[in-house]
C-alpha positions in Angstrom: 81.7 -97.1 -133.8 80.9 -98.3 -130.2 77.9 -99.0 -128.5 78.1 -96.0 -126.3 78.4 -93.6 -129.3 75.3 -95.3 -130.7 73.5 -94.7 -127.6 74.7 -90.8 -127.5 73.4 -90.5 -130.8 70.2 -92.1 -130.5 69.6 -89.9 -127.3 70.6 -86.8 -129.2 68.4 -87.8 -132.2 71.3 -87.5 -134.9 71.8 -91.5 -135.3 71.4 -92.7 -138.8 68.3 -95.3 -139.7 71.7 -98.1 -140.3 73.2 -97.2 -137.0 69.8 -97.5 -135.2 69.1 -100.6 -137.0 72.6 -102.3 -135.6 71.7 -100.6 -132.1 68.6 -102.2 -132.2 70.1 -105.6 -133.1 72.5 -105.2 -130.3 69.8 -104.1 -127.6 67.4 -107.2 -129.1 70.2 -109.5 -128.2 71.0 -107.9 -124.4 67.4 -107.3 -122.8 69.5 -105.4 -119.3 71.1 -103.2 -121.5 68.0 -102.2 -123.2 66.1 -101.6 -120.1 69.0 -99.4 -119.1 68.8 -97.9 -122.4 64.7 -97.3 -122.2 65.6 -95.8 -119.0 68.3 -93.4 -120.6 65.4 -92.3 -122.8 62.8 -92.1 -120.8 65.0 -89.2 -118.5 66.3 -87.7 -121.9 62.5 -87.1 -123.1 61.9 -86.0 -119.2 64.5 -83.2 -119.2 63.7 -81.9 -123.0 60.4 -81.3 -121.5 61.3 -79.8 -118.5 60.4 -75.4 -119.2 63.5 -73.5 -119.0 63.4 -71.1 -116.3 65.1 -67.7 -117.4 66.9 -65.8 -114.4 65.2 -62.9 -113.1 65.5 -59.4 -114.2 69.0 -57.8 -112.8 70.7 -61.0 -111.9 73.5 -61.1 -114.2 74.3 -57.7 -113.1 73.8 -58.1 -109.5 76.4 -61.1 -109.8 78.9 -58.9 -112.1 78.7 -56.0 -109.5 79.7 -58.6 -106.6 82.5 -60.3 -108.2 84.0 -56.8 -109.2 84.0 -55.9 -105.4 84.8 -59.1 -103.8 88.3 -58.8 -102.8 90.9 -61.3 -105.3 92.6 -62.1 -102.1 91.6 -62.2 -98.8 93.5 -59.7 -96.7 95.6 -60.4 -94.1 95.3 -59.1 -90.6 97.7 -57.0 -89.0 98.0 -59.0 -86.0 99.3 -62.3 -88.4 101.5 -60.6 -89.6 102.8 -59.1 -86.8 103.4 -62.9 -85.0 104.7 -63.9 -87.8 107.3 -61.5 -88.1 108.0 -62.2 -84.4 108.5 -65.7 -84.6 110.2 -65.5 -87.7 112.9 -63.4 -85.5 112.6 -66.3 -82.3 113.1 -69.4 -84.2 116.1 -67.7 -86.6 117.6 -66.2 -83.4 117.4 -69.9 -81.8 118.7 -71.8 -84.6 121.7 -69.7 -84.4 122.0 -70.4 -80.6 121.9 -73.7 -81.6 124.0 -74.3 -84.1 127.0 -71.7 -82.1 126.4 -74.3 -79.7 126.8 -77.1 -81.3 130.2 -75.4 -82.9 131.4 -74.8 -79.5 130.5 -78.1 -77.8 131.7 -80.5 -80.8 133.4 -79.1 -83.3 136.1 -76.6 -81.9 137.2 -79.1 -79.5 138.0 -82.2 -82.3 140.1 -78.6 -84.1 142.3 -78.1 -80.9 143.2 -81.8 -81.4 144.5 -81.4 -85.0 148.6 -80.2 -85.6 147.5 -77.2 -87.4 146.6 -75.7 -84.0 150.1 -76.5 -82.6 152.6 -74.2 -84.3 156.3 -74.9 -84.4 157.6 -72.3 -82.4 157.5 -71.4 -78.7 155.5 -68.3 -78.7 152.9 -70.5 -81.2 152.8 -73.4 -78.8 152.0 -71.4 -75.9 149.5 -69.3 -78.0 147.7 -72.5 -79.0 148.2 -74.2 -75.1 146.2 -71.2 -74.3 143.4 -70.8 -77.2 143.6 -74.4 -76.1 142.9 -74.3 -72.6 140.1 -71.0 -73.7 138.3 -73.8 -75.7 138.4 -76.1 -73.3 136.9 -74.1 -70.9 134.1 -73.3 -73.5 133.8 -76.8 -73.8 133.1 -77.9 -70.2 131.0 -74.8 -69.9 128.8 -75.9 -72.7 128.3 -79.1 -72.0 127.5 -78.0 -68.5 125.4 -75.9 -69.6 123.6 -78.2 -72.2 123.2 -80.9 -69.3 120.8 -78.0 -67.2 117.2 -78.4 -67.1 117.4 -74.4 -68.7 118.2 -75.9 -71.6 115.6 -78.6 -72.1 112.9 -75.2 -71.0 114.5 -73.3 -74.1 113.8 -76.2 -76.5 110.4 -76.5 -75.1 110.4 -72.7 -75.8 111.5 -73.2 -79.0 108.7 -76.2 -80.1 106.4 -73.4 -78.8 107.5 -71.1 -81.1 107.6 -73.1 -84.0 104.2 -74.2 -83.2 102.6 -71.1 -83.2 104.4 -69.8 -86.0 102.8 -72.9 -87.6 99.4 -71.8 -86.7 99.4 -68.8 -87.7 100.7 -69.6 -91.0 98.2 -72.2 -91.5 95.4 -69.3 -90.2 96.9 -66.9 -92.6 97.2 -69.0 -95.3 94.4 -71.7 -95.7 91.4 -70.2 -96.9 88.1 -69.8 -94.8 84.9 -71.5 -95.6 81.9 -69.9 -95.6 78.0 -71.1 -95.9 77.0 -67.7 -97.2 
């Protein structure tokens, strides 16, 4: 057995008159740890004496009757929900606008490029010179288009968005704290 159970045991009284003998022999030998240990007691004796105070008459029921109608979860407010929906709606509708424009500016014009798109025959060449010259034109426009200062406002838009959508989610979901 430790000296720390030793100690326990002597604080709680239940130490035997051979394990108080060998904590005494240990404490002899280390005066610092039996000043901490007279210490130990001395607050042990101090807090057996202390009166215990009995709560007064209806507390236990007044605490009962407030936990049973204390909300479990804190309702949200209408107006939270509302934005989120909202920006929920935004920041999908723009990450499809997004990614449709990166398909149209990048990715259709490397597929014009490849032989599947021109066909063996004469009415499939011309089909594909056309759809060719369509995504071309697409092309240009969106890159044209990506190059405007329009553009760099709708990302800013966009950041907004997500911003506020992160507020709100942080308002709606991180609990208040409250002193009373």
């Amino acid at each position: 057995m430790n000296v720390e159970e030793l100690m326990i045991q002597a604080l709680d009284g239940d130490i035997s008159p051979e394990d108080r003998a060998r904590l005494d022999i240990y404490l002899a030998e280390r005066p610092d740890e039996r000043a901490e240990f007279e210490r130990m007691l001395t607050v042990n004796a101090a807090l057996r004496s202390t009166p215990v105070i009995a709560p007064s008459d209806g507390f236990t029921e007044a605490v009962v009757a407030r936990v049973r109608t204390a909300p479990a979860i804190r309702p949200i407010k209408r107006r939270y929900v509302v934005a989120l929906v909202a920006t929920s709606w935004a920041l999908s509708a723009l990450v499809w606008a997004c990614a449709g424009i990166v398909l149209v500016s990048f990715v259709v014009p490397l597929l014009v490029q490849q032989p599947l798109f021109q066909p063996i025959s004469a009415l499939w060449r011309s089909a594909a010179t056309s759809l060719s010259d369509v995504f071309n034109v697409l092309a240009t426009t969106v890159r044209a288009f990506t190059t405007q200062p329009v553009v760099r406002l709708t990302m800013l838009a966009a950041i907004a968005i997500v911003a506020i959508w992160l507020g709100v989610l942080v308002k709606v979901l991180v609990p208040q704290r409250r002193l009373a």
